[in-house]
DOLODREN-92290 format. One record per residue: residue in one letter; x negated, y negated, z of N, C-alpha, C in turn. Coordinates in Angstrom, 3 decimals, m for minus. Layout:
<dolos>
[A; [X; Y; Z]; [X; Y; Z]; [X; Y; Z]]
...
</dolos>
This chain:
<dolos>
[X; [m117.491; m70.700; 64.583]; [m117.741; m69.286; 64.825]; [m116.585; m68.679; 65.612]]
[X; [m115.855; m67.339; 65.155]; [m115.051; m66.768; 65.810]; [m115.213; m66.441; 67.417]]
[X; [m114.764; m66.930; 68.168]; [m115.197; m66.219; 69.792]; [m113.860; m65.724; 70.645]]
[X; [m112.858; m65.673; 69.982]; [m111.795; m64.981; 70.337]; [m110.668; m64.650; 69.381]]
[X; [m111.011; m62.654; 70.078]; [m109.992; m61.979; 68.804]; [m108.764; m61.660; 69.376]]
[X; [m107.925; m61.600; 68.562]; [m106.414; m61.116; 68.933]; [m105.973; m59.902; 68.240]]
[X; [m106.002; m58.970; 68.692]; [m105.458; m57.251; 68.130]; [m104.013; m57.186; 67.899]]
[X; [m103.256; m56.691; 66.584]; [m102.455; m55.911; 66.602]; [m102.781; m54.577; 68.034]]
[X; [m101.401; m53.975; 67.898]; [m101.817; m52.728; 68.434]; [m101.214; m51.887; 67.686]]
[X; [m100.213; m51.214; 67.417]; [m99.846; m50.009; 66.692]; [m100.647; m50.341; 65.058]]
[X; [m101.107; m49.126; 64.865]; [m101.973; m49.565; 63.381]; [m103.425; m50.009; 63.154]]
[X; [m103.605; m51.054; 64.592]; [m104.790; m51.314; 64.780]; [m105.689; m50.846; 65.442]]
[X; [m105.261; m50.648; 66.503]; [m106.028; m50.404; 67.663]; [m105.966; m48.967; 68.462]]
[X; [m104.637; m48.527; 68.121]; [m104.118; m47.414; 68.221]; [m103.407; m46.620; 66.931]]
[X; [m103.870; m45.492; 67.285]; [m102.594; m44.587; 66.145]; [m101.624; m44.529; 66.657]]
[X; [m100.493; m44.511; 66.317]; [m99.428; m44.444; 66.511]; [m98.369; m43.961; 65.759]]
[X; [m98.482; m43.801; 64.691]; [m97.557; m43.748; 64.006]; [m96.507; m42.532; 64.073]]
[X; [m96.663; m41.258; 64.576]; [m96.133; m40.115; 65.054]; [m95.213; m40.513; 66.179]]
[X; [m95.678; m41.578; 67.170]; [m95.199; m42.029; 68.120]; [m93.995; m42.373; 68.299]]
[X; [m94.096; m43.290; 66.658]; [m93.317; m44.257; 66.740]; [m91.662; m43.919; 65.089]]
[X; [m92.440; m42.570; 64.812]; [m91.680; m42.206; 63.879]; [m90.235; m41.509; 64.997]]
[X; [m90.787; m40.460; 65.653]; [m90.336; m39.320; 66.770]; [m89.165; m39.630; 66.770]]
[X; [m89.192; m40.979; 67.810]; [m87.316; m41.059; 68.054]; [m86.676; m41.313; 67.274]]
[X; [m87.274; m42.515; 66.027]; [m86.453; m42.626; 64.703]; [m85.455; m40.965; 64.496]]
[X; [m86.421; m39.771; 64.342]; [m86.390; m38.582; 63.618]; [m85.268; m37.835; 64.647]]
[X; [m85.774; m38.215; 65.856]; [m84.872; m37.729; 67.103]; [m83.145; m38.639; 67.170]]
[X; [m83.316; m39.462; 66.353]; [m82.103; m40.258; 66.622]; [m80.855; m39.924; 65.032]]
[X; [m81.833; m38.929; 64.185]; [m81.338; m38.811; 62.782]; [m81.979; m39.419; 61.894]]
[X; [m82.663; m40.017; 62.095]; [m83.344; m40.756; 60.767]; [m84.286; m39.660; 59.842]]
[X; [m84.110; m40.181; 58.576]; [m85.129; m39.489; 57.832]; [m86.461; m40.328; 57.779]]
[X; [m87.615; m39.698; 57.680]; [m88.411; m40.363; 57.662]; [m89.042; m41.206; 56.640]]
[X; [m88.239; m41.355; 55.773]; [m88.647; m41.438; 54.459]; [m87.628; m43.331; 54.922]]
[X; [m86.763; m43.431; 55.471]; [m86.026; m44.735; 56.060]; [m87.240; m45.487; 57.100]]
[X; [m88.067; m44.883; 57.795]; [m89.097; m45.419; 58.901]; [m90.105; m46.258; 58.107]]
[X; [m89.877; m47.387; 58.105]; [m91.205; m48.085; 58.268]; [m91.959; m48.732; 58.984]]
[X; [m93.221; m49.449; 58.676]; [m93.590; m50.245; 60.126]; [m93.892; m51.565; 60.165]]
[X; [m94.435; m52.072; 61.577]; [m94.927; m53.286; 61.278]; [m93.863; m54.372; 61.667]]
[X; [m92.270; m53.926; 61.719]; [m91.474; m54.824; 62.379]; [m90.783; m55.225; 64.018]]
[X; [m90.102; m56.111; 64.468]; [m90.293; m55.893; 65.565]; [m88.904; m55.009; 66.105]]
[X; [m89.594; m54.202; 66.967]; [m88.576; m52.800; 67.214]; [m87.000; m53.289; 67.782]]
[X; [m86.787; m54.337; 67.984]; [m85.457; m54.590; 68.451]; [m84.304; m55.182; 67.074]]
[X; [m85.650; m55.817; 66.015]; [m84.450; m56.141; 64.791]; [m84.434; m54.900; 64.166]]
[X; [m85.462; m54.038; 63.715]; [m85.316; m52.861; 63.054]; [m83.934; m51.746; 63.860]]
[X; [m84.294; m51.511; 64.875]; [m83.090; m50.571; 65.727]; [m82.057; m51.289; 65.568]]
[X; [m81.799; m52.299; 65.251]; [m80.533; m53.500; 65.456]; [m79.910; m52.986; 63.698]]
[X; [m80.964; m53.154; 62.783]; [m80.736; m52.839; 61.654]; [m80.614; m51.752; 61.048]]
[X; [m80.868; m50.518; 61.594]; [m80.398; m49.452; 61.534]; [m78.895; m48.411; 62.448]]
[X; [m78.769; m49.293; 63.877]; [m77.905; m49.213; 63.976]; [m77.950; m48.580; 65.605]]
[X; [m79.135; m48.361; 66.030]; [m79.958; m47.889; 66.761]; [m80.227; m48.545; 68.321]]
[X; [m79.777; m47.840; 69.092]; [m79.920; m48.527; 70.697]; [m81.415; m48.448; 70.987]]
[X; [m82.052; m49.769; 71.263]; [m83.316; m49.889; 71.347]; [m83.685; m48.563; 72.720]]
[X; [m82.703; m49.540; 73.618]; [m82.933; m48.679; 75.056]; [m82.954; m46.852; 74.951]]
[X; [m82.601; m46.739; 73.930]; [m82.431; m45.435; 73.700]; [m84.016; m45.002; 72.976]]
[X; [m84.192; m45.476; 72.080]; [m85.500; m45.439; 70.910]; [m86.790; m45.189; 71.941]]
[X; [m86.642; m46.186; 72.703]; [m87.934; m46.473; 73.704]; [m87.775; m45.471; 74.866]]
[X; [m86.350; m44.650; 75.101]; [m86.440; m43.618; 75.988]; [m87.321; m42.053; 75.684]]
[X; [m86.606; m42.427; 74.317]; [m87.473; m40.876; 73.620]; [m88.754; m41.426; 73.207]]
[X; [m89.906; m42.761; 73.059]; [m91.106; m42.762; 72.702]; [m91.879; m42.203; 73.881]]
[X; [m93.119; m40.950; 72.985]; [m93.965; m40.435; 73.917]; [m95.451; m41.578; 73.581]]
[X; [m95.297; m42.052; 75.003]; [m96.614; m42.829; 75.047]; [m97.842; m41.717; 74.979]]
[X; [m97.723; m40.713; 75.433]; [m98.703; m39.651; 75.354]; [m99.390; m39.180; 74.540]]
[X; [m99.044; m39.919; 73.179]; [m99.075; m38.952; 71.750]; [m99.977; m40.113; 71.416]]
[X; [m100.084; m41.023; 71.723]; [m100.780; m42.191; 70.930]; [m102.186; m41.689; 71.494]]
[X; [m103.197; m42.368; 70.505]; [m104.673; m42.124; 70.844]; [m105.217; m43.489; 70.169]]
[X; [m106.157; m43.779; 70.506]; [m107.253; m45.094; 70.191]; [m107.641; m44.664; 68.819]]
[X; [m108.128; m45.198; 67.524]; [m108.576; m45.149; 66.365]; [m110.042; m44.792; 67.039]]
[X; [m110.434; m43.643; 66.655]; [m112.080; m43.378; 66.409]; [m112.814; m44.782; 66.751]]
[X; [m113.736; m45.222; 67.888]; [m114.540; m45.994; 67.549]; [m113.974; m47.049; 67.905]]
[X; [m112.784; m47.449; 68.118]; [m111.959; m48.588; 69.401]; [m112.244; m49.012; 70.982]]
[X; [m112.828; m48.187; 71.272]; [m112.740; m48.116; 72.954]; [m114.061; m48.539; 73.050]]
[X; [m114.963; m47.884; 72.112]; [m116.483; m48.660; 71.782]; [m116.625; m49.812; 71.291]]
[X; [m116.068; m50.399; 70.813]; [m115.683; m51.730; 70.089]; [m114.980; m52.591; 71.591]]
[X; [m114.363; m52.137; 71.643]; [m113.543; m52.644; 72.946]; [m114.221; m53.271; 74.357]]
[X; [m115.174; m52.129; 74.712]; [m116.151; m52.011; 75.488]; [m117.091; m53.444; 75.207]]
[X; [m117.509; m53.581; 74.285]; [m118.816; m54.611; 74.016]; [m118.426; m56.286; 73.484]]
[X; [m116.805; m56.126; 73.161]; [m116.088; m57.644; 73.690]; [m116.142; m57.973; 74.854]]
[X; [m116.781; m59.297; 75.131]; [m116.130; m59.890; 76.505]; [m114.501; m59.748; 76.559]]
[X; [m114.140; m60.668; 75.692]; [m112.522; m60.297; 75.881]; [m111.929; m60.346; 74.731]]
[X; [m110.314; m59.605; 74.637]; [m109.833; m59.820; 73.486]; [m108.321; m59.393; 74.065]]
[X; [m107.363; m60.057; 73.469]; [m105.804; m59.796; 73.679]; [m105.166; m58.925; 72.742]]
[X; [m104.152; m59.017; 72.510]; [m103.187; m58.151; 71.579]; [m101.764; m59.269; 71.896]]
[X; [m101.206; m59.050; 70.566]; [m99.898; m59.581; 70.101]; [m99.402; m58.605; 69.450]]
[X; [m98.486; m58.594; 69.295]; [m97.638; m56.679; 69.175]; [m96.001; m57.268; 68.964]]
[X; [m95.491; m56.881; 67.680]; [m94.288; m56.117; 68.058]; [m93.545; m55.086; 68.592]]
[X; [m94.581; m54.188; 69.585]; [m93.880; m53.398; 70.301]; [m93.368; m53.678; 71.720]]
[X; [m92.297; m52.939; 72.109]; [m91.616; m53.148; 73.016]; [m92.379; m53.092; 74.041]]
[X; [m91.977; m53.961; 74.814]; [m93.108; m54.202; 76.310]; [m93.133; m52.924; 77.104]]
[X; [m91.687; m52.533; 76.965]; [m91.995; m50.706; 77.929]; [m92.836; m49.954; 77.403]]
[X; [m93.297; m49.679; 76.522]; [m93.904; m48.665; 75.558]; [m95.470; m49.477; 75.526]]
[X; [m95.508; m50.744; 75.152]; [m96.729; m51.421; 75.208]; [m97.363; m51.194; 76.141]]
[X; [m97.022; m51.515; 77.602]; [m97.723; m51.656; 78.911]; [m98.088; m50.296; 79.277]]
[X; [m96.888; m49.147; 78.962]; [m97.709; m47.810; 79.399]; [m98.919; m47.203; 78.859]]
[X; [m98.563; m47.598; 77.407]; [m99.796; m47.166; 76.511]; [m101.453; m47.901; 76.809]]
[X; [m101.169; m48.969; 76.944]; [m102.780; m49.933; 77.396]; [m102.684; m49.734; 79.103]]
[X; [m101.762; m49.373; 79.923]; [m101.908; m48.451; 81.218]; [m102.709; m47.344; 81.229]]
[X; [m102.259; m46.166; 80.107]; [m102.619; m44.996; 80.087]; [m104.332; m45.251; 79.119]]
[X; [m104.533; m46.018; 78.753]; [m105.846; m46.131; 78.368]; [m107.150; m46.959; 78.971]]
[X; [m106.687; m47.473; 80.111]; [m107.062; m48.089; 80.855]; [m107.408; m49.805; 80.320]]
[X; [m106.875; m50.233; 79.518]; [m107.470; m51.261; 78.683]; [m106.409; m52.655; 79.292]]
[X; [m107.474; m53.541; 79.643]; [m106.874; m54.715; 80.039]; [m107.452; m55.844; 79.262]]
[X; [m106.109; m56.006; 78.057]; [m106.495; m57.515; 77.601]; [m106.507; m58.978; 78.536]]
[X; [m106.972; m59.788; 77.761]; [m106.965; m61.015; 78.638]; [m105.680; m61.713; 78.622]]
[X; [m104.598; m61.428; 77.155]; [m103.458; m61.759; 76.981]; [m103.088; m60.986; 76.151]]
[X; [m101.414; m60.319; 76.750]; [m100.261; m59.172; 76.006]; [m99.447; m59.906; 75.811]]
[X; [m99.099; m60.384; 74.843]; [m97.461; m60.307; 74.366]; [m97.246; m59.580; 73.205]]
[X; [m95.666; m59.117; 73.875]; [m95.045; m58.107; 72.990]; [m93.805; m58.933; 72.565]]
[X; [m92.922; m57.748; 71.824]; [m91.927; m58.833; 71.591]; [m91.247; m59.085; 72.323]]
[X; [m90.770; m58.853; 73.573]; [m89.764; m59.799; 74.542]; [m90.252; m61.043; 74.370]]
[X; [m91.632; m61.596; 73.915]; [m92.564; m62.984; 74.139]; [m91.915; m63.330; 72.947]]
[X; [m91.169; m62.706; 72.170]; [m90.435; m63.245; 71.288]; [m88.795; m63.371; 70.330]]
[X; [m88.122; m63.199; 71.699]; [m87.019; m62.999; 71.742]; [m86.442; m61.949; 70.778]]
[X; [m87.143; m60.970; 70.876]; [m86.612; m59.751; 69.819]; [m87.014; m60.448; 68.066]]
[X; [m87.825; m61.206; 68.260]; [m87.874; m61.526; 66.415]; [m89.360; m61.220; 66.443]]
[X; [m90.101; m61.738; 65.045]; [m91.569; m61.354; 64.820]; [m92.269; m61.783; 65.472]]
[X; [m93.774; m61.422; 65.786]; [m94.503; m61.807; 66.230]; [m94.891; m63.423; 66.236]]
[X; [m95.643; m64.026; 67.049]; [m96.277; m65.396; 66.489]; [m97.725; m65.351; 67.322]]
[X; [m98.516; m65.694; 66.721]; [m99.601; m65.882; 67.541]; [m99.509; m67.572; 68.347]]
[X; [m99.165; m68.175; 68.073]; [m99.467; m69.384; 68.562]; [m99.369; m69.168; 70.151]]
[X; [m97.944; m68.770; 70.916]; [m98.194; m68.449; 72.337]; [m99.286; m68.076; 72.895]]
[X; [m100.107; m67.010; 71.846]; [m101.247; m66.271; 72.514]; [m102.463; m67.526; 72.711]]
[X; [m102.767; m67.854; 71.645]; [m103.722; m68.966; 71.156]; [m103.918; m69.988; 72.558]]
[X; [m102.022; m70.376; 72.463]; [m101.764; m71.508; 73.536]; [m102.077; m71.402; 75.201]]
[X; [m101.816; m69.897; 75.564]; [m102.370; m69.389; 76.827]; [m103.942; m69.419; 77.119]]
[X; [m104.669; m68.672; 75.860]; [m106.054; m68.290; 75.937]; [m106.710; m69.751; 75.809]]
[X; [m106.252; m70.989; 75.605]; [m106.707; m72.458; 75.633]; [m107.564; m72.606; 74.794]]
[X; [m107.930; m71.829; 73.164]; [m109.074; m71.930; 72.587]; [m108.162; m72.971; 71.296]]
[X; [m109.276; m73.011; 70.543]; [m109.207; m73.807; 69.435]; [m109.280; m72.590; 68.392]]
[X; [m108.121; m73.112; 67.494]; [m107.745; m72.178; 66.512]; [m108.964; m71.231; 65.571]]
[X; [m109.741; m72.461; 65.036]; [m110.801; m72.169; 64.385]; [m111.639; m71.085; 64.719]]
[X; [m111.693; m70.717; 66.464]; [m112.392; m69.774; 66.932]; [m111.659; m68.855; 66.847]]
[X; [m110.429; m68.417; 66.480]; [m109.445; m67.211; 66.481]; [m109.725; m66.341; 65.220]]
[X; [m109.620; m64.986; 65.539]; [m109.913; m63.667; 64.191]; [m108.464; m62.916; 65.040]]
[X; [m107.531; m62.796; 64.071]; [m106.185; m61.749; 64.095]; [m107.196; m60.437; 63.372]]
[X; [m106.873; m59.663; 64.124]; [m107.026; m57.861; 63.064]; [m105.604; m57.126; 63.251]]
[X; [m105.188; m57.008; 61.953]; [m104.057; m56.424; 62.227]; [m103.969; m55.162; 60.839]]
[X; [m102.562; m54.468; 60.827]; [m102.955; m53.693; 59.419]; [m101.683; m53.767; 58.101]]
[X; [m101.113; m54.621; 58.743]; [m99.497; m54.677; 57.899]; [m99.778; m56.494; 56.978]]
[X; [m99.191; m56.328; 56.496]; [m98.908; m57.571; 55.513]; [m98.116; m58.757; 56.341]]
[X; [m97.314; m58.163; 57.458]; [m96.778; m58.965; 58.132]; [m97.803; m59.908; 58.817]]
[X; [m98.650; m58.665; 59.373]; [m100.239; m59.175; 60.148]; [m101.068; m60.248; 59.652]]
[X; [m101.395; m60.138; 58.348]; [m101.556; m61.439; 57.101]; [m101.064; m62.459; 57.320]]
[X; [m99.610; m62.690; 57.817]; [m98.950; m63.363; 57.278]; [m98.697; m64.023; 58.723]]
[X; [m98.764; m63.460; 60.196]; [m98.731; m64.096; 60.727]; [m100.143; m64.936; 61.017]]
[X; [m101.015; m64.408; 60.809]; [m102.230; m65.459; 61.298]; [m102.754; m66.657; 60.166]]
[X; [m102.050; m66.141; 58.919]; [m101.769; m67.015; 57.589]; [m100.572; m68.694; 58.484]]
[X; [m99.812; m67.744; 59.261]; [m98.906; m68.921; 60.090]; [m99.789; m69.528; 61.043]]
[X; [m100.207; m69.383; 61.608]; [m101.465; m69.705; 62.632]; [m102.302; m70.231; 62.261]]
[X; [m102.652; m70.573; 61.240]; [m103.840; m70.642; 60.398]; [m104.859; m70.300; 61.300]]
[X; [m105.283; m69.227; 61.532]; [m106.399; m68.350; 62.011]; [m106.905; m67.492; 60.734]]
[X; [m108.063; m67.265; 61.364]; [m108.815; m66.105; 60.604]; [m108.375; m64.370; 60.386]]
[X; [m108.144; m64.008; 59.446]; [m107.436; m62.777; 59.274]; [m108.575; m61.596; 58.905]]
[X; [m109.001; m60.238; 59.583]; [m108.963; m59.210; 58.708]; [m108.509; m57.768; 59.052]]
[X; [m108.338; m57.142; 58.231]; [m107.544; m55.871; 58.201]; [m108.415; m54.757; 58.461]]
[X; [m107.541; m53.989; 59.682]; [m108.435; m52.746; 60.376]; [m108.167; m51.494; 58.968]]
[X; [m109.170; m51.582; 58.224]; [m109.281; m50.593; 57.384]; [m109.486; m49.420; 57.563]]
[X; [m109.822; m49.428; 58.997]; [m109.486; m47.606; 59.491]; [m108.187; m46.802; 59.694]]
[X; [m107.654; m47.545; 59.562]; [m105.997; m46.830; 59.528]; [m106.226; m47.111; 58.332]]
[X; [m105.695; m45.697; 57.778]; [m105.648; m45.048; 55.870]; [m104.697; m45.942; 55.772]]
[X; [m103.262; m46.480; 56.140]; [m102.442; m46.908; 55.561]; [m102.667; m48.261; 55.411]]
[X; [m103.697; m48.785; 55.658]; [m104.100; m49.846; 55.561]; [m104.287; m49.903; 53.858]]
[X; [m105.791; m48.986; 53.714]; [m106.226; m48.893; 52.501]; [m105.265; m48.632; 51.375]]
[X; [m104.343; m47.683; 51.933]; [m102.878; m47.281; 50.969]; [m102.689; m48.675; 50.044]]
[X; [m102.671; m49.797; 50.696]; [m102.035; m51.053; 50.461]; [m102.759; m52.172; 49.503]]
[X; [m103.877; m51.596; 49.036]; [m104.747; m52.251; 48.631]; [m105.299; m53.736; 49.214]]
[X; [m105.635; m53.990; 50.096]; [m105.609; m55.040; 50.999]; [m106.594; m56.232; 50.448]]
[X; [m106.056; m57.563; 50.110]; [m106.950; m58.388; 50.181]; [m107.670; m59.230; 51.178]]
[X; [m108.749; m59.867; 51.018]; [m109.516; m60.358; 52.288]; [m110.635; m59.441; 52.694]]
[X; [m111.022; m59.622; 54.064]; [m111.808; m59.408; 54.960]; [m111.289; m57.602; 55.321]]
[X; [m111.609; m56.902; 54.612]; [m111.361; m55.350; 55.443]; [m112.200; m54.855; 56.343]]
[X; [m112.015; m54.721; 57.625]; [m113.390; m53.691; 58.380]; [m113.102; m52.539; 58.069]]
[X; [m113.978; m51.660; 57.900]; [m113.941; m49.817; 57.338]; [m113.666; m49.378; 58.702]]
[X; [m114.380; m49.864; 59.404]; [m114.862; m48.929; 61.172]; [m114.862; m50.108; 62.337]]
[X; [m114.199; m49.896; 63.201]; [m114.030; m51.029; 64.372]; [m115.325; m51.178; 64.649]]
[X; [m116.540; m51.187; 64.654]; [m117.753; m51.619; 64.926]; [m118.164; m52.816; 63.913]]
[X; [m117.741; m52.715; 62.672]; [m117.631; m53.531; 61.673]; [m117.464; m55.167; 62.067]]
[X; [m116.220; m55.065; 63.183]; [m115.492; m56.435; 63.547]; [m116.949; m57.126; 64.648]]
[X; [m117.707; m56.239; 64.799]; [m119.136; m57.109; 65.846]; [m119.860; m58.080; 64.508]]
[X; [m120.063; m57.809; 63.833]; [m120.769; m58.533; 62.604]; [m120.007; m59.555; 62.023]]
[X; [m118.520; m59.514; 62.565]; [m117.846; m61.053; 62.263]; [m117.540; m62.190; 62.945]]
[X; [m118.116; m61.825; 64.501]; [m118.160; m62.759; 65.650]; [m119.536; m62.480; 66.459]]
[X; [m120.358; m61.986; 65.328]; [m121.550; m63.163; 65.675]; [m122.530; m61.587; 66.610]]
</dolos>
């Protein structure tokens, strides 16, 4: 039985995506070049882009919780997040929402490359089998596919659904109570 979840955050748990377009748009980018889901130091690296700069112009202010998160949130004992976002931008945003996981890593926890869950796993001392990733990118798939953990996709972010997603979709973060019991 699942008894500990691990959150994406941009996509999942939060909207973000305005957030995280901004400085792209502020730095010249078209938006039509922005995508998501990678970790912000190879993408800025690959576009050409001073991270320190990217993360100066992100407004943590603009982000908001997905409908129905904070209620979901509320009625976990506990749950972490693994994130490719930058730890400056990460910590203000779950600051400004008052939300304290039991374990954050962002990507500094991963030397500027993708995510991994295993660190998280390895801190929180559980056994894999009890682990559920919710994330909304294919990458998200693919890391708890690496983990061999349990995967499903926060189907409340539209761009989720955009994607035609296989597996486990929740429609509504209340959804994810009926998969841990």
């Amino acid at each position: 039985m699942t008894t500990t979840v691990i959150f994406d955050l941009d996509g999942t748990l939060i909207d973000s995506d305005a957030a995280l377009v901004a400085p792209f748009v502020a730095l010249g980018l078209s938006e039509d070049e922005i995508t998501f889901g990678h970790p912000i130091e190879e993408f800025c690296a690959e576009l050409g882009i001073s991270v320190e700069r990217y993360v100066e112009l992100y407004d943590v202010g603009v982000v908001q919780p997905y409908p129905g998160v904070e209620a979901m949130l509320e009625v976990l004992d506990a749950w972490s997040v693994c994130s490719n976002k930058h730890p400056v931008s990460g910590q203000a945003e779950l600051d400004r929402l008052g939300w304290t996981p039991q374990v954050v890593l962002f990507s500094d926890s991963f030397g500027g490359g993708p995510k991994r869950l295993a660190p998280v796993i390895e801190r929180l001392g559980v056994q894999r089998s009890e682990v559920l990733f919710v994330g909304d990118t294919a990458h998200d798939r693919q890391c708890a596919a690496d983990a061999r953990v349990a995967f499903a996709w926060a189907g409340w972010n539209p761009r989720t659904q955009e994607g035609s997603p296989q597996g486990t979709v929740l429609s509504v973060p209340g959804d994810l109570l009926s998969l841990i019991g």
